[in-house]
C-alpha positions as CSV (number, residue, x, y, z in Angstrom):
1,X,-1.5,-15.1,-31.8
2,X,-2.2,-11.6,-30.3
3,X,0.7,-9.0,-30.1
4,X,2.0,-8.1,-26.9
5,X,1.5,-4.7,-26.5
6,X,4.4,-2.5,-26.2
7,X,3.2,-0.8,-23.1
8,X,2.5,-3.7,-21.4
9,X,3.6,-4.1,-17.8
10,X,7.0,-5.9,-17.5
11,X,6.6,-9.4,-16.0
12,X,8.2,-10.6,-13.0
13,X,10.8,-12.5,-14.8
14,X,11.8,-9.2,-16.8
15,X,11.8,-6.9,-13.7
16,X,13.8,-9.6,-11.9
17,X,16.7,-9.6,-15.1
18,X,16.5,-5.7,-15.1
19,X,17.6,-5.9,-10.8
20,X,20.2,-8.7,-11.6
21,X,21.8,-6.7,-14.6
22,X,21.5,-3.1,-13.1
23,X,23.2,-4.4,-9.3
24,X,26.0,-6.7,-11.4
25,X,26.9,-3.9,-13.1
26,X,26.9,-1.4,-10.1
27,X,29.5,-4.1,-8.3
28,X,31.3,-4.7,-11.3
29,X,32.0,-1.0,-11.5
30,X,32.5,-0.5,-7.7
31,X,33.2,-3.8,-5.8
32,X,35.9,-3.0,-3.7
33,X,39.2,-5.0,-4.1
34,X,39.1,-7.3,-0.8
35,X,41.1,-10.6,-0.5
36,X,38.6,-12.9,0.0
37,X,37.5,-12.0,-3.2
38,X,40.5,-12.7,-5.2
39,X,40.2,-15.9,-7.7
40,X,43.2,-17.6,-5.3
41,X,41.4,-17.2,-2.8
42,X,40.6,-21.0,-0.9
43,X,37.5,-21.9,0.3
44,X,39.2,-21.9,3.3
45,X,40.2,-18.5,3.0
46,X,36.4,-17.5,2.2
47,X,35.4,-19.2,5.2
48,X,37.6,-17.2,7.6
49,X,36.5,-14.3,5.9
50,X,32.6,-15.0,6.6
51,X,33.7,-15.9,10.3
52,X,35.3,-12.6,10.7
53,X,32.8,-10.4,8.9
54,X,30.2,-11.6,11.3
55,X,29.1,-8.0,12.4
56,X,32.5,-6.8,12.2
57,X,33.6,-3.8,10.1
58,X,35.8,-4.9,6.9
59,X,38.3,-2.6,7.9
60,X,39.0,-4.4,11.5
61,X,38.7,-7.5,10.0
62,X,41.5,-6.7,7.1
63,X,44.7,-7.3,9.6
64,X,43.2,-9.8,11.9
65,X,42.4,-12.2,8.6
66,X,45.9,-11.7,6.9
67,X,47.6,-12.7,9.9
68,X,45.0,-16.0,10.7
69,X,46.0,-16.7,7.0
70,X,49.6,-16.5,7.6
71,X,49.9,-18.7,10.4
72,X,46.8,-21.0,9.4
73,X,47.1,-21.4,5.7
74,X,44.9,-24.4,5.9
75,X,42.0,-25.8,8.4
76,X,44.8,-28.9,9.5
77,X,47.1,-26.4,10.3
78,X,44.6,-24.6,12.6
79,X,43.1,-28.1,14.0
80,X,46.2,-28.9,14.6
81,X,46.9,-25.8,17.2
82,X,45.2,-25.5,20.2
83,X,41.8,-23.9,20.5
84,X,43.1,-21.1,23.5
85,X,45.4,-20.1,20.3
86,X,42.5,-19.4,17.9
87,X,40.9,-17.1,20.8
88,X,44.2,-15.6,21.3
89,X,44.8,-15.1,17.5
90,X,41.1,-13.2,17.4
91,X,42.5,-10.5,19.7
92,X,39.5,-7.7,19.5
93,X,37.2,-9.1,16.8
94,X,35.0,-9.3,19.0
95,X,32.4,-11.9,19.9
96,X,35.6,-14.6,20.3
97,X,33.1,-17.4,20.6
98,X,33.6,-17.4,16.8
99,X,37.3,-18.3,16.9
100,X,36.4,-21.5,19.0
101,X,33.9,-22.0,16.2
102,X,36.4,-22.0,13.7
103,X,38.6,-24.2,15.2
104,X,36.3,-27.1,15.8
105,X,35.1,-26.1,11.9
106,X,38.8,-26.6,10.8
107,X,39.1,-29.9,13.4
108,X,36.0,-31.5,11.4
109,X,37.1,-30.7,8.1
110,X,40.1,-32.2,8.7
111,X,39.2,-35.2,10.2
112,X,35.8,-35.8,8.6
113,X,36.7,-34.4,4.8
114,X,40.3,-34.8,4.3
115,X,41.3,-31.2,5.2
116,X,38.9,-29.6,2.3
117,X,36.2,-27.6,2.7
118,X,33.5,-29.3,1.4
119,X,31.5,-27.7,-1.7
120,X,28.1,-29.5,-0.4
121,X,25.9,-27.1,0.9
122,X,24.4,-29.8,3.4
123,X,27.8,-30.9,4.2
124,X,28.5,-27.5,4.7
125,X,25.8,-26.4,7.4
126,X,26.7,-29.2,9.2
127,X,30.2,-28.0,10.4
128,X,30.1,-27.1,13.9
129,X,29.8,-23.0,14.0
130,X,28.4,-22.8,10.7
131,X,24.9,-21.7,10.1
132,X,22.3,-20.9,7.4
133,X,23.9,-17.7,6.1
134,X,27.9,-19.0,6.5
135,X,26.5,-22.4,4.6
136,X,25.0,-19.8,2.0
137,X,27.9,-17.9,1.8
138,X,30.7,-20.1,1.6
139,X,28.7,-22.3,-0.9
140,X,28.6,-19.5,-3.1
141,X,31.5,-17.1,-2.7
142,X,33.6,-20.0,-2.6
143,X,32.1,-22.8,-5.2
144,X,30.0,-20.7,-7.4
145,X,26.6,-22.1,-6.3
146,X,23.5,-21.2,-6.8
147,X,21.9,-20.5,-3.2
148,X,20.4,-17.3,-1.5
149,X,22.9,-15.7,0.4
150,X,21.0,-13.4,3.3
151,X,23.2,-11.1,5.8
152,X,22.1,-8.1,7.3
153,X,22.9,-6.2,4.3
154,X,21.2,-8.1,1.6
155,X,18.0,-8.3,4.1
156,X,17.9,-4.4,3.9
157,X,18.0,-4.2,0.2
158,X,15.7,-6.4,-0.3
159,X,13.4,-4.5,2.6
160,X,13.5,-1.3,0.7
161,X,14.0,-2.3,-3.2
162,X,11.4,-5.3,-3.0
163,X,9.2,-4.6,-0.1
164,X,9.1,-0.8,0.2
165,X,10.1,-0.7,3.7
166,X,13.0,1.3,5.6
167,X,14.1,-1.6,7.4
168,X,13.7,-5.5,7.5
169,X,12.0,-7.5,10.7
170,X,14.7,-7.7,13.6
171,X,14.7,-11.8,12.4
172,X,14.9,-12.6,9.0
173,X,11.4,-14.2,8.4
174,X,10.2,-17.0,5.9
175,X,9.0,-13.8,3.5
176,X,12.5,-12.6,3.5
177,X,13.2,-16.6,2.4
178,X,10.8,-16.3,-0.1
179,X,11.6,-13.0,-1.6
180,X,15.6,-13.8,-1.8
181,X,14.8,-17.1,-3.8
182,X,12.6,-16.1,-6.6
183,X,15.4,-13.0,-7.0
184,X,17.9,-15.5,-7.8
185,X,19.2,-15.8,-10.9
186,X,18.7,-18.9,-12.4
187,X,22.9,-20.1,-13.7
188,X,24.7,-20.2,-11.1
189,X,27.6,-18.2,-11.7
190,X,25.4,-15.4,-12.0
191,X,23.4,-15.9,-8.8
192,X,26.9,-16.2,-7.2
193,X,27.9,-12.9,-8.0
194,X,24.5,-11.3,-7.3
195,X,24.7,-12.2,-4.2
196,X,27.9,-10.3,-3.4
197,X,26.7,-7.7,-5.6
198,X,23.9,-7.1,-3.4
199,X,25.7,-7.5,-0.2
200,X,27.9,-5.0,-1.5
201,X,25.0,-2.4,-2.4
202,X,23.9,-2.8,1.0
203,X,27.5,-2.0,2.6
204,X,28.7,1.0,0.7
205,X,24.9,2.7,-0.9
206,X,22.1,1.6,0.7
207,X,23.4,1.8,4.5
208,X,21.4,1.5,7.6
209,X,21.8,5.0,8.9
210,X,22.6,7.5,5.7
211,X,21.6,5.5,2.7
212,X,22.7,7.3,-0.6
213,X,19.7,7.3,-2.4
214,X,20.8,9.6,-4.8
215,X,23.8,7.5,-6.2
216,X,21.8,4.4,-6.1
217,X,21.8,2.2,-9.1
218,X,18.5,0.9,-7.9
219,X,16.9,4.1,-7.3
220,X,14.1,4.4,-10.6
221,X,12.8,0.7,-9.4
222,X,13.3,1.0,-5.3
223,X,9.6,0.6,-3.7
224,X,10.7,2.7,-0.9
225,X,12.2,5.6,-2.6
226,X,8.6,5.3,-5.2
227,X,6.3,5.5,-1.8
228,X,8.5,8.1,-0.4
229,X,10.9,6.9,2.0
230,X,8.4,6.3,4.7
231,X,10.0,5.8,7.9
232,X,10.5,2.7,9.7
233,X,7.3,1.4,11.5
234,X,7.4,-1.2,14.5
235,X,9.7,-2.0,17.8
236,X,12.4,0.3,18.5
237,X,16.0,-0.8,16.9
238,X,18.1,-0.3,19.6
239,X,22.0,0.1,19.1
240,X,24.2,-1.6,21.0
241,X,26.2,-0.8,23.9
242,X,29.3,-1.6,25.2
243,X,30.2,0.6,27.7
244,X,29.7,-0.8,31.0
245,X,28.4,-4.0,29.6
246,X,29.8,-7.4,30.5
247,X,30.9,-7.8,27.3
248,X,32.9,-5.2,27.9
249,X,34.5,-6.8,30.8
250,X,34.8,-9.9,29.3
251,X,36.7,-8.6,26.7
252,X,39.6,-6.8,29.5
253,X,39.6,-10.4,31.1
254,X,40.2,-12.0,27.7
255,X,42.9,-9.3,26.9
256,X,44.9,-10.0,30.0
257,X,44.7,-14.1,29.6
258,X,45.8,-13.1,25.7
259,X,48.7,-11.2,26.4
260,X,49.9,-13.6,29.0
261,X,50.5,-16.4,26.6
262,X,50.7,-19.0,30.1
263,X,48.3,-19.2,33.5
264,X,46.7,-16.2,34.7
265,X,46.0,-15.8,38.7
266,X,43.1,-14.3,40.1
267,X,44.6,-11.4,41.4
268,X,45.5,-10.4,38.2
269,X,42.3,-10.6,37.0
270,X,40.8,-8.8,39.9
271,X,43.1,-5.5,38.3
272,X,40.7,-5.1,35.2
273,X,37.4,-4.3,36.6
274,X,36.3,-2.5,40.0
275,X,33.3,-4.6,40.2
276,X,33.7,-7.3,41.9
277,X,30.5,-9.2,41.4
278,X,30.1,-7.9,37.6
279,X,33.8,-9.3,37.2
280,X,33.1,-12.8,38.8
281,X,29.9,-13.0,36.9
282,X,32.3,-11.9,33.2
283,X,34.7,-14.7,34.2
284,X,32.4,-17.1,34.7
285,X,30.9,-16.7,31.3
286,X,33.7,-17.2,29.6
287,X,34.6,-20.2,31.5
288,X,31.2,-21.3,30.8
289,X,31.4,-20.8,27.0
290,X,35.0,-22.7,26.8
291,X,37.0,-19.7,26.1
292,X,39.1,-20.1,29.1
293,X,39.9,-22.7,31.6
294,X,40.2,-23.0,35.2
295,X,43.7,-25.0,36.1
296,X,43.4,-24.5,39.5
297,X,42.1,-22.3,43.0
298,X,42.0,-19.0,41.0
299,X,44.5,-19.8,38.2
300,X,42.9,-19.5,35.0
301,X,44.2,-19.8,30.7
302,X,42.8,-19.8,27.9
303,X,42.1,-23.3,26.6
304,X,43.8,-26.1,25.6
């Protein structure tokens, strides 16, 4: 048998355990104390959560998910309500399609799995509204599984620490796949919390816009800060606006039918937006995408 050489190069397997113990200890020391996090929290609760967080802020999502919980401790009690109420209940999330989502996610759980969130990851992507990363997520956060768990965060970790580039593709690609799975680590419990622990990283250190290198736990082994934080190379990233937008006058439509808590006429409507044509076009999206209902020549709710 010939001795391994003390200088030899680590192996995959032992860089891999050096990332998993360095980032778990990071989040151990820093995780922030949110409520989805808490060991009472239900897989329902964790659900919500992932809803919610879907590209908004923690800190918006914070009230708006205590008060869902409050009134919807359980899917059956939110499949029992109607859907207009889970769009009303959303207020200014944002992207309210997601509240219709979650209600006909809660109406299948209760009807097709006795009101429990199932633990099967399968079973899981097949609720209506619920997609790779939420069928990830939930599966983990909630049940301790061993899956890889890729959000917008995660995907720029893994772009600079692994990959040694500023930013990740605009669509998480089968390389990303690849790269997230053989990080995992192999017991589950473990590769549950590294997968919050990275999210995490990737929230509060290694941000899209001001990353802090400098307090990075992963800085020594970080392939982009080693090549010298090249800039990002291919198409533009380009924020996104809301000023102006139709989003943004779908969202003074949806504010009015909200508040009104009963039928809406046109008129009324009409009050939120000069443009007249931008304004019919808003309302007709939404009416298209179920979050509000026509009841009659221009009287309008959200739906039933």
């Amino acid at each position: 048998m010939v001795a391994t050489s003390p200088s030899a190069p680590a192996t995959a397997s032992q860089l891999h355990s050096t990332l998993h113990t360095t980032v778990i200890d990071w989040y151990e020391a820093n995780a922030r104390d949110l409520p989805w996090r808490t060991p009472d929290a239900s897989p329902w609760a964790v659900m919500v959560s992932e809803f919610m967080l879907q590209q908004t802020p923690v800190k918006r999502v914070l009230p708006a998910y205590a008060a869902w919980l409050e009134r919807w401790p359980t899917p059956a009690d939110l499949a029992a309500d109607a859907p207009g109420e889970a769009v009303r209940m959303w207020g200014r999330l944002g992207y309210p399609r997601r509240a219709l989502r979650l209600h006909a996610a809660a109406t299948a759980i209760t009807e097709d799995h006795g009101g429990e969130v199932p633990s099967d990851h399968a079973a899981l992507l097949a609720l209506p509204g619920v997609g790779e990363y939420t069928a990830a997520a939930v599966a983990s956060f909630a049940f301790r599984q061993r899956h890889a768990v890729l959000d917008t965060n995660v995907r720029r970790v893994f772009a600079r620490a692994v990959t040694g580039v500023e930013y990740p593709a605009q669509a998480t690609t089968a390389a990303e796949r690849r790269t997230a799975t053989e990080l995992l680590p192999a017991r589950a419990e473990t590769a549950a919390t590294w997968a919050v622990a990275v999210m995490e990283l990737g929230a509060l250190v290694c941000t899209a816009r001001s990353p802090e290198c400098a307090g990075c736990p992963l800085r020594a082994e970080c392939a982009w800060q080693r090549a010298g934080r090249p800039p990002y190379v291919g198409p533009a990233r380009r924020g996104q606006t809301y000023e102006g937008t139709d989003r943004q006058v779908r969202g003074k439509l949806l504010a009015v039918l909200r508040d009104a808590h009963g039928e809406v006429a046109q008129a009324r409507l009409d009050e939120v937006w000069h443009d007249a044509v931008q304004r019919a076009r808003a309302l007709d999206g939404l009416v298209a995408d179920g979050l509000v209902e026509p009841v009659g020549p221009g009287v309008y709710r959200l739906p039933q």
